[in-house]
C-alpha positions as CSV (number, residue, x, y, z in Angstrom):
1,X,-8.7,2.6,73.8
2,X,-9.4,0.1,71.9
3,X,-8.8,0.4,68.2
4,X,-10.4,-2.4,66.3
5,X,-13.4,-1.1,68.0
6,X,-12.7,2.5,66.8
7,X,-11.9,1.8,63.3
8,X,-15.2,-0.2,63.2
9,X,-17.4,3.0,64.5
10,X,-15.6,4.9,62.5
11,X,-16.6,2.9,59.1
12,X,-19.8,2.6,60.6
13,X,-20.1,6.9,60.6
14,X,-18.9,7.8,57.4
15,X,-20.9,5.4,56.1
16,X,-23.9,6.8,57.2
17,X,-22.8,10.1,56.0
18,X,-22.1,9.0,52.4
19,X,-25.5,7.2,52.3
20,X,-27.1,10.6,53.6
21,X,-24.8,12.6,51.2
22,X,-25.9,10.3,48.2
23,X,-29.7,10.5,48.9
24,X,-29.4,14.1,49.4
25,X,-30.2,14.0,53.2
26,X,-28.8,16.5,55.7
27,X,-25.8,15.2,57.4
28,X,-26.2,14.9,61.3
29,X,-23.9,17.5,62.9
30,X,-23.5,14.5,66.0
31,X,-22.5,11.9,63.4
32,X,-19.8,14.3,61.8
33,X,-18.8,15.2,65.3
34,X,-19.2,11.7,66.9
35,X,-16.7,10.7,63.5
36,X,-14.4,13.4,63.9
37,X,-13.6,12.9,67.8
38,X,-13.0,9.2,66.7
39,X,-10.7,10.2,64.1
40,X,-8.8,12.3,66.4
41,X,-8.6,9.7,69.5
42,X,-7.5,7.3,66.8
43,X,-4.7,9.5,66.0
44,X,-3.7,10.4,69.4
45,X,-3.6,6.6,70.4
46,X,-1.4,5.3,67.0
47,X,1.2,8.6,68.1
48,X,1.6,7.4,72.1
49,X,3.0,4.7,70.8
50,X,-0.6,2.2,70.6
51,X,-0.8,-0.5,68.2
52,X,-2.4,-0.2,64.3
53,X,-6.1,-1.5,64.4
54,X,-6.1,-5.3,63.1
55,X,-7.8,-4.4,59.7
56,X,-4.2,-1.8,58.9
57,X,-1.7,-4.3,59.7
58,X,-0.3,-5.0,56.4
59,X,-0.1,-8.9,57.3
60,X,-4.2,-9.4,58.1
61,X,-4.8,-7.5,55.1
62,X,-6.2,-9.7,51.8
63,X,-6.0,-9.0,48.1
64,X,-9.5,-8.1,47.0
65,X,-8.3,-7.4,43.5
66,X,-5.3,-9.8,42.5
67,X,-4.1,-10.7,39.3
């Protein structure tokens, strides 16, 4: 498993679905499938006791809207 990777794919998804969702397209019953199962194997990885993706550790993260 590799979880930066997973993250990334799952972005990738649920962006397609929002741009479907916005432009009144039907959503892709493989993309909402394909995203779910990522969520899922995400989740099982973080509870065995795998690492956060890069982009979630609190330490890579930047401000985008400091003061």
């Amino acid at each position: 498993m590799d979880p930066d990777a997973t993250v990334v794919d799952i972005l990738r998804i649920a962006a397609k679905i929002e741009f479907r969702k916005e432009n009144n397209l039907r959503l892709s019953t493989e993309e909402c499938t394909e995203l779910a199962q990522k969520i899922i194997d995400l989740d099982n990885w973080i509870r065995s006791s795998g690492f956060l993706p890069k982009c979630w550790n609190i330490k890579n993260r930047k401000r985008k809207n400091s003061v």
